[in-house]
C-alpha positions as CSV (number, residue, x, y, z in Angstrom):
1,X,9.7,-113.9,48.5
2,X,7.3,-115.4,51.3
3,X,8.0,-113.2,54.1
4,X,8.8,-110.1,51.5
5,X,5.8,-107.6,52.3
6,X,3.9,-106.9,48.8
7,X,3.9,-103.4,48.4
8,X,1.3,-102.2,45.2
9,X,2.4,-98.5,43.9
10,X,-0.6,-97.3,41.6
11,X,0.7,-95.1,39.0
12,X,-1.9,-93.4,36.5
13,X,0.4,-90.3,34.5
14,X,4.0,-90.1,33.0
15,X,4.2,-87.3,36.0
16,X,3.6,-89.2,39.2
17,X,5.6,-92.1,37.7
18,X,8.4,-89.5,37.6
19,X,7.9,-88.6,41.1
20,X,7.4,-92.5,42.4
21,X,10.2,-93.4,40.4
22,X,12.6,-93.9,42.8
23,X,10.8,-94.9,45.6
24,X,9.5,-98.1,43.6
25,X,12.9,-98.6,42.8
26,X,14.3,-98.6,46.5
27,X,11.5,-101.1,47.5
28,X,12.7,-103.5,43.8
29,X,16.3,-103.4,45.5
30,X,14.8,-104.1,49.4
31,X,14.9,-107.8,50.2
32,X,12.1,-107.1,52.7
33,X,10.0,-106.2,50.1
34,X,7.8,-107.6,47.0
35,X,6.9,-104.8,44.4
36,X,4.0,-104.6,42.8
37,X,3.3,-101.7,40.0
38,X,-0.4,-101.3,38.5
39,X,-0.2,-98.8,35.7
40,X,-4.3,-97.2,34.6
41,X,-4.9,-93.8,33.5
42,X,-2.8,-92.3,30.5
43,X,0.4,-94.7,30.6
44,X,-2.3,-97.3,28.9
45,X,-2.9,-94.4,25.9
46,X,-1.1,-94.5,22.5
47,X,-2.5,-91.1,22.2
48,X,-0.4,-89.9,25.3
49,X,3.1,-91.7,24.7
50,X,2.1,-95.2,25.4
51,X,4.4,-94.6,28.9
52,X,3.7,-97.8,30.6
53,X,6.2,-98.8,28.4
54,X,8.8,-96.1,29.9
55,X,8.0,-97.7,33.2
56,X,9.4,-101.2,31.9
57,X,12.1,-99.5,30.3
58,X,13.4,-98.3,34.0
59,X,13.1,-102.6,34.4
60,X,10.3,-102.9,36.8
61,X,7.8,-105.1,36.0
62,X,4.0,-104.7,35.3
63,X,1.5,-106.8,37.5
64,X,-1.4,-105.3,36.6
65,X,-3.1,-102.9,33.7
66,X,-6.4,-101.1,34.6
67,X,-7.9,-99.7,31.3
68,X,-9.5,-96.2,31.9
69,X,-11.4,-94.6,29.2
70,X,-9.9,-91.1,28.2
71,X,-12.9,-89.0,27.3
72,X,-12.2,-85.2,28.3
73,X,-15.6,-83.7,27.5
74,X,-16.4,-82.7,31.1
75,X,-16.7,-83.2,34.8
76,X,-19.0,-85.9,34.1
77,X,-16.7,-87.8,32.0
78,X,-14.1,-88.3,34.3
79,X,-16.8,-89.1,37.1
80,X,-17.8,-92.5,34.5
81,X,-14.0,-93.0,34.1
82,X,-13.4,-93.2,37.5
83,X,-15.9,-95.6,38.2
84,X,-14.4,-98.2,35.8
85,X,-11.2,-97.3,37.1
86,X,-12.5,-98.4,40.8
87,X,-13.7,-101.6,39.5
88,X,-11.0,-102.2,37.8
89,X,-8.5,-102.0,40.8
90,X,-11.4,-103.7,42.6
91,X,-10.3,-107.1,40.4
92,X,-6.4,-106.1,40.5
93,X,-6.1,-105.7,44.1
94,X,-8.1,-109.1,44.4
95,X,-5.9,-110.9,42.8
96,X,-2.5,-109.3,43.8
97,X,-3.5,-109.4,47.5
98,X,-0.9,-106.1,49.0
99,X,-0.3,-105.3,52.1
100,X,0.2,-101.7,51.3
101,X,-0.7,-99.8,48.3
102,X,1.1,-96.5,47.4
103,X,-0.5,-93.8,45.8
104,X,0.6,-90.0,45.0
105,X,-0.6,-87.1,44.2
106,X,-4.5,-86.1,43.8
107,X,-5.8,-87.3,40.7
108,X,-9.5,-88.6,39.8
109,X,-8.2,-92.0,38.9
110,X,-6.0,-92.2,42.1
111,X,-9.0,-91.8,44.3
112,X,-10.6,-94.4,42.8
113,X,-8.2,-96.5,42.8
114,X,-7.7,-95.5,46.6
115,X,-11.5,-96.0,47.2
116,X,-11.2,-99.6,46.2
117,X,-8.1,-100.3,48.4
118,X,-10.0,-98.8,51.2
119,X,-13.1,-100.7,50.8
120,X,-11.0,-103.8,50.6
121,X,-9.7,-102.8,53.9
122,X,-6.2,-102.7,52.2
123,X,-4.1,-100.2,54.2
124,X,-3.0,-97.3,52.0
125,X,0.2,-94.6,52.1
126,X,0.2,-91.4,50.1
127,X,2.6,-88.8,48.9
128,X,2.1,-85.2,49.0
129,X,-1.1,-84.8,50.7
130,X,-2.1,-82.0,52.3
131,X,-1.2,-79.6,50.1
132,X,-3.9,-76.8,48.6
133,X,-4.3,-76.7,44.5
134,X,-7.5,-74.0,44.6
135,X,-8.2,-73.8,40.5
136,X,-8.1,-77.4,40.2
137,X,-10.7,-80.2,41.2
138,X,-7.5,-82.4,42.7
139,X,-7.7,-80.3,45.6
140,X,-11.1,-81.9,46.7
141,X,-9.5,-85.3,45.1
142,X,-6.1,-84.7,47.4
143,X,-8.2,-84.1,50.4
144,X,-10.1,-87.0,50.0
145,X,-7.2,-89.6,49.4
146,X,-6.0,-88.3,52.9
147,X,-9.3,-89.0,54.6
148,X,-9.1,-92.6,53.1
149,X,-5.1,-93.2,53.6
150,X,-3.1,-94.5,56.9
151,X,0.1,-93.4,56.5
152,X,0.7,-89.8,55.0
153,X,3.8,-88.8,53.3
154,X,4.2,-85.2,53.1
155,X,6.6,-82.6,51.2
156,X,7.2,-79.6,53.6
157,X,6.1,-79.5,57.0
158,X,2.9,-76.8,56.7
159,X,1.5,-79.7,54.5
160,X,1.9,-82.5,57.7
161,X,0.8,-79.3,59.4
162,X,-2.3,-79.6,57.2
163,X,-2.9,-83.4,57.1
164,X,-3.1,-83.5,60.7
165,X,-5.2,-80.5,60.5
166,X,-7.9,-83.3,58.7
167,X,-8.1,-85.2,62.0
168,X,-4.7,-87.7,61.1
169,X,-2.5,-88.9,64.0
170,X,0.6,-87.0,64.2
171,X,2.3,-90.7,64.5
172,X,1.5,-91.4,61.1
173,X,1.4,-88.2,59.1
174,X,5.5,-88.1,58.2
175,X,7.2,-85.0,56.6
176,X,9.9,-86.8,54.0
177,X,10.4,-84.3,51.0
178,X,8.7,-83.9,47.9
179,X,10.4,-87.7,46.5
180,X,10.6,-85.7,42.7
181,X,13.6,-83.9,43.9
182,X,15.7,-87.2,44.3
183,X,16.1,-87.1,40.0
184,X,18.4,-84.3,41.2
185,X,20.5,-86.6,43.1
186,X,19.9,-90.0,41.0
187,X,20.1,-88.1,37.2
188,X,23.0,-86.2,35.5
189,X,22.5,-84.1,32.5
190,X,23.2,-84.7,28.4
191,X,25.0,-82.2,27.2
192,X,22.8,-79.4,25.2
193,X,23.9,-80.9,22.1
194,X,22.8,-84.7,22.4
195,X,19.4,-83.1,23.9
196,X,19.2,-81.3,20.8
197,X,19.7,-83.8,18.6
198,X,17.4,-86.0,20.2
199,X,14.3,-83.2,20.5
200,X,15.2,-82.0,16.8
201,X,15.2,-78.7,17.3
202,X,17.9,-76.2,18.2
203,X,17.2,-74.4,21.3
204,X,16.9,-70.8,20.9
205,X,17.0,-67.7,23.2
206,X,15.3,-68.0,25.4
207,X,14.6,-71.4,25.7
208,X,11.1,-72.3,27.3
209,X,9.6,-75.7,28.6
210,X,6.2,-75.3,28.5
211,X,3.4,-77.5,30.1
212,X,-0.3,-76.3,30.7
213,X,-3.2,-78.1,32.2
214,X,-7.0,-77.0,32.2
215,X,-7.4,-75.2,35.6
216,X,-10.3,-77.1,36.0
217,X,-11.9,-75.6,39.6
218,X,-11.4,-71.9,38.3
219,X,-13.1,-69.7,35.1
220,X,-10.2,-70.6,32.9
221,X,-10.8,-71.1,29.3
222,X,-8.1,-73.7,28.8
223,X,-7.6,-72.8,24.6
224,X,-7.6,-69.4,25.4
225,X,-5.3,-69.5,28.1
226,X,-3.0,-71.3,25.7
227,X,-3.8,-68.7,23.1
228,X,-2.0,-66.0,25.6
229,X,0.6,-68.2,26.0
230,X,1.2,-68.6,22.2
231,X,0.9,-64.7,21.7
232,X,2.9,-64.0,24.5
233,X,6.0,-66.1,23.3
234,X,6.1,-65.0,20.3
235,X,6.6,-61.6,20.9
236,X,10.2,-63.0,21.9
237,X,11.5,-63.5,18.4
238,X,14.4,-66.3,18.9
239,X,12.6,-68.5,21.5
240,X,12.0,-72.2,21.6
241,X,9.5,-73.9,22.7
242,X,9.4,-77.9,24.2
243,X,5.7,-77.9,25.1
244,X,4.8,-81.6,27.2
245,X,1.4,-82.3,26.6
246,X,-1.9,-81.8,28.8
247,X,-2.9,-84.6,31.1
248,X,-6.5,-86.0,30.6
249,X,-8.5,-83.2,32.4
250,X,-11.6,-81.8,30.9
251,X,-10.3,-79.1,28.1
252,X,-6.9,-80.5,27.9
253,X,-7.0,-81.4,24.0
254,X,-9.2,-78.5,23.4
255,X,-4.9,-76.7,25.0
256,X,-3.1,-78.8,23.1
257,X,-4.8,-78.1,20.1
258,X,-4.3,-74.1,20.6
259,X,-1.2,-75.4,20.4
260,X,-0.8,-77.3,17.6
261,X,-2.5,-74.2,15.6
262,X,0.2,-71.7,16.5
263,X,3.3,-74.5,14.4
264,X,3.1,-72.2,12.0
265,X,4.4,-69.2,13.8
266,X,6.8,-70.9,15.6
267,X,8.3,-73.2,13.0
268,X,11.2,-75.5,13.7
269,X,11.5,-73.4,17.0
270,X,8.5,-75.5,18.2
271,X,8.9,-79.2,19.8
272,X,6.0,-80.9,21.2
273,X,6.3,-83.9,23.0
274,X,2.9,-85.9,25.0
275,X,5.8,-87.5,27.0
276,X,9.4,-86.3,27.6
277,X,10.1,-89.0,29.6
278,X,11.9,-88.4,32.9
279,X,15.0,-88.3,31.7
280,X,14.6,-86.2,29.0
281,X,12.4,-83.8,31.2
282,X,14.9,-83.4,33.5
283,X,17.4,-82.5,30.4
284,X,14.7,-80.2,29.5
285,X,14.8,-78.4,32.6
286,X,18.5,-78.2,32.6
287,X,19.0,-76.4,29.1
288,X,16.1,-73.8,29.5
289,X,16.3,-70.4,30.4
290,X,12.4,-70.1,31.9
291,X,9.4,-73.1,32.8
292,X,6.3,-71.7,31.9
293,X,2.5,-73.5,32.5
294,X,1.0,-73.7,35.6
295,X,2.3,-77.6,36.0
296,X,3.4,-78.4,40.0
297,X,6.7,-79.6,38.4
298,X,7.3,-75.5,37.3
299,X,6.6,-75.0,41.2
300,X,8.7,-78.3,42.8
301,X,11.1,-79.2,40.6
302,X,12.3,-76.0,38.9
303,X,13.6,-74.5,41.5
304,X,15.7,-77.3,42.2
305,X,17.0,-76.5,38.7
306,X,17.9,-73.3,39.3
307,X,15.2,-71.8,36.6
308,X,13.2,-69.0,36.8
309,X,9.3,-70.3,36.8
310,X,5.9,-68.4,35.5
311,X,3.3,-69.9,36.5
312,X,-0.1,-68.7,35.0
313,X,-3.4,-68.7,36.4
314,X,-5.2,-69.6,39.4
315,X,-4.4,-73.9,39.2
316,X,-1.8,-73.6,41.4
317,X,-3.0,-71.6,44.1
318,X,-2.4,-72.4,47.3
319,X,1.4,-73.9,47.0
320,X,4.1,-72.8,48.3
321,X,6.8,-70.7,46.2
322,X,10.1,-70.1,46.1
323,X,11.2,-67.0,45.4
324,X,11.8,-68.3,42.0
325,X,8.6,-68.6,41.1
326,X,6.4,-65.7,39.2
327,X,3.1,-65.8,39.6
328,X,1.0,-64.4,36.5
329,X,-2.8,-64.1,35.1
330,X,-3.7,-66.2,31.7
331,X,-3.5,-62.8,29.8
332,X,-1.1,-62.1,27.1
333,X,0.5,-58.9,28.2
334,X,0.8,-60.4,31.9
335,X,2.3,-64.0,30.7
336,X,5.0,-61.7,28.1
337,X,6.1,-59.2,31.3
338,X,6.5,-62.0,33.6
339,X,9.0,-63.9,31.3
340,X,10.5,-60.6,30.4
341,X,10.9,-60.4,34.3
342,X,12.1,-63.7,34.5
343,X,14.9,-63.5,32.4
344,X,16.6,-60.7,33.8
345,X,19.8,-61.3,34.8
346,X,19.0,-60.0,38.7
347,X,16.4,-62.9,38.2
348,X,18.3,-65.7,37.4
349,X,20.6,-64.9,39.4
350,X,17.9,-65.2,42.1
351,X,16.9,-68.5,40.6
352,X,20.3,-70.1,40.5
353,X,20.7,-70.0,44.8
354,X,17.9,-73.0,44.0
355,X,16.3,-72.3,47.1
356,X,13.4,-74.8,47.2
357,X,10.8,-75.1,50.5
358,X,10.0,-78.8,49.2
359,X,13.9,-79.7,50.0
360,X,17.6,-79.8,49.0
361,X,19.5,-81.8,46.5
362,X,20.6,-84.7,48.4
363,X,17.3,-86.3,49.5
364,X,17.5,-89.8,49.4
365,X,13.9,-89.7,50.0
366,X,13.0,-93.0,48.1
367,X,14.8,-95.0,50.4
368,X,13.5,-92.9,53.6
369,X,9.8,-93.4,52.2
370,X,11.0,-97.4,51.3
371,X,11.5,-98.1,55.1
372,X,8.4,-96.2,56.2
373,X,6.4,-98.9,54.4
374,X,8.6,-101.5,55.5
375,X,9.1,-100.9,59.0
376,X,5.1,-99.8,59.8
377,X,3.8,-102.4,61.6
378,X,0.7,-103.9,59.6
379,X,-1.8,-104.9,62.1
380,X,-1.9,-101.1,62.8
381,X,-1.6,-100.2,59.6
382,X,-5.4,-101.9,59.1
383,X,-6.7,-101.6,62.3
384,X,-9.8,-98.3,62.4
385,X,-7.9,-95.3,62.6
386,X,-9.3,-92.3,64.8
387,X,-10.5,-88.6,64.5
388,X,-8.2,-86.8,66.0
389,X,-9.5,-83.7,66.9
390,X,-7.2,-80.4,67.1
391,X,-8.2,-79.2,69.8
392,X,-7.5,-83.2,71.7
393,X,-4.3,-83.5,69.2
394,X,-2.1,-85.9,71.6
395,X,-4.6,-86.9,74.0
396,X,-6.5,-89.6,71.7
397,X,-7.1,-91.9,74.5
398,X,-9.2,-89.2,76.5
399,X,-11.1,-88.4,73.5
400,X,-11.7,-92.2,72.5
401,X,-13.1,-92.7,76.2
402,X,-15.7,-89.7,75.5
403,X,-16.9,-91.2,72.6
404,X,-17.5,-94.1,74.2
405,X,-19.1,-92.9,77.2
406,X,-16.8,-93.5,80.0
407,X,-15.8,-90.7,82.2
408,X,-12.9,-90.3,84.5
């Protein structure tokens, strides 16, 4: 493919493959396009499903592994991690050459890898910026990654709102969807039976999916915090529990092994998973009463589903909600009286409308975010992008001239 324009989508988690998912598949099935899929962070981990191999499961190839070193001690850790992830892109995107790389989300790893594309002068696009996670240190990350990018691709409007807020042109900050919700068009269903079976539990009443990360900018024990959860649950004497593992954030083993503690109490009513898979996620979300965690899929994607969310603690502050959405402290009596809450009938009857400020059901975002990158022209795309100031939003020529000296 000569004239095909070599698009590189970084992926680092099993959670922003999910959301990428079908974006990279719209650009495989583009003629106009050539894509190229780096996989770093936890899809390279045994110890966190091994999920690069999901990725070639979907049948997209692999051009490029960055190793990152998965040491969760601290702040500190990650900062080393990151630097070995930036030279590591540093070599990949040498080689590959892309026009465009893709990146989503806010992670550590992403802005490294983002850093490298920049320095490179490789032009980069990214999904769901401008959004505000307060008890988590991807805010700063997210915020960063949008200073860095060209093209912006944003879930709601008050997040383009926001990104232009930074100082981006309104031409290139676009407000497509959050791209997650397109598994809603794309994906049907197993029944609750062949879910079962493949989980190995037997879902109970009520059923909960449960994912918790360390709220890493706020004072939030993480092992505690999952403690409260624990407690909390299992003052609900028939529930299940498919807990998805913690992503590789300072504290997140210290979580999953307040998990792991509590098999006892729960028994074959427990099912613990590092990586669902998107599929299999999505099945999860469709046979359980209530999502519980503080993950951003409890606060996108859920709703969608039409289940009731509780979200705990402070590491999603900042997003919008639907009306679906509890918010809770990390405290045992507060977690059990917002599920209680959650699955009263009145609720879930609120949840079903699926009311969701990130989109509808019939998206077909991929394909809109596909033909962004294809249709961009490229010398722009890689040509110094300005400061647009609020206050001279639409009048960038006047304020270039002022910079410059000249006067009308």
């Amino acid at each position: 493919m000569p004239d095909a324009r070599r698009i590189a989508v970084v992926t680092s988690t099993r959670a922003d493959y999910g959301l990428l998912r079908w974006t990279m598949q719209s650009l495989k099935d583009d003629p106009r396009a050539h894509l190229q899929v780096i996989a770093t962070g936890t899809h390279l981990s045994p110890a966190f499903g091994h999920t690069v191999d999901a990725i070639k499961g979907d049948g997209f190839g692999i051009d490029a592994e960055v190793d990152m070193p998965l040491d969760d001690a601290d702040g500190l850790a990650s900062a080393e991690a990151a630097g070995l992830v930036m030279a590591g892109m540093a070599r990949a995107l040498r080689r590959l050459k892309p026009d465009i790389v893709l990146v989503l989300g806010d992670r550590f790893e992403i802005l490294a890898s983002v850093q490298a594309a920049y320095l490179g002068r490789i032009p980069v696009a990214h999904i769901h910026g401008g959004e505000v996670t307060i008890g988590a240190f991807d805010d700063g990350n997210r915020h960063a990654i949008t200073k860095l990018a060209r093209l912006h691709l944003t879930s709601t409007e008050d997040h383009r709102q926001r990104v232009m807020q930074l100082g981006e042109d309104p031409a290139w900050v676009h407000n497509v969807g959050a791209p997650g919700l397109e598994t809603f068009q794309r994906i049907s269903a197993d029944d609750r039976d062949s879910f079962e079976r493949h989980i190995g539990i037997k879902l109970g009443s009520p059923a909960i999916l449960l994912t918790y990360h360390p709220a890493t900018a706020a004072d939030e024990d993480p092992a505690a915090a999952m403690g409260a959860i624990v407690d909390a649950i299992s003052t609900f004497p028939d529930a299940s529990i498919i807990a998805t593992g913690s992503n590789a954030d300072p504290g997140g083993q210290l979580a999953m092994a307040a998990l792991r503690a509590a098999a006892e109490k729960f028994g074959k009513r427990l099912y613990i998973c590092e990586s669902l898979g998107q599929r299999h996620y999505f099945n999860a979300l469709a046979h359980s009463d209530v999502v519980v965690g503080n993950s951003s899929s409890g606060i996108i994607e859920a709703p969608t589903a039409g289940i009731p969310t509780v979200n705990i603690g402070a590491r999603q502050e900042g997003r919008p909600r639907a009306a679906s959405v509890i918010d809770c402290a990390a405290g045992a009596d507060q977690i059990r009286g917002a599920i209680a809450r959650a699955l009263e009938p009145s609720f879930r009857a609120l949840a079903s409308k699926r009311q969701n400020p990130y989109g509808g059901r019939d998206l077909g975002i991929g394909k809109t975010i596909a033909n962004l990158l294809l249709d961009t022209d490229l010398t722009e795309m890689r040509a110094a992008k300005p400061f647009v100031d609020m206050r001279f939003a639409g009048d960038v020529a006047a304020r270039s001239n002022s910079v410059s000296g000249t006067r009308s």
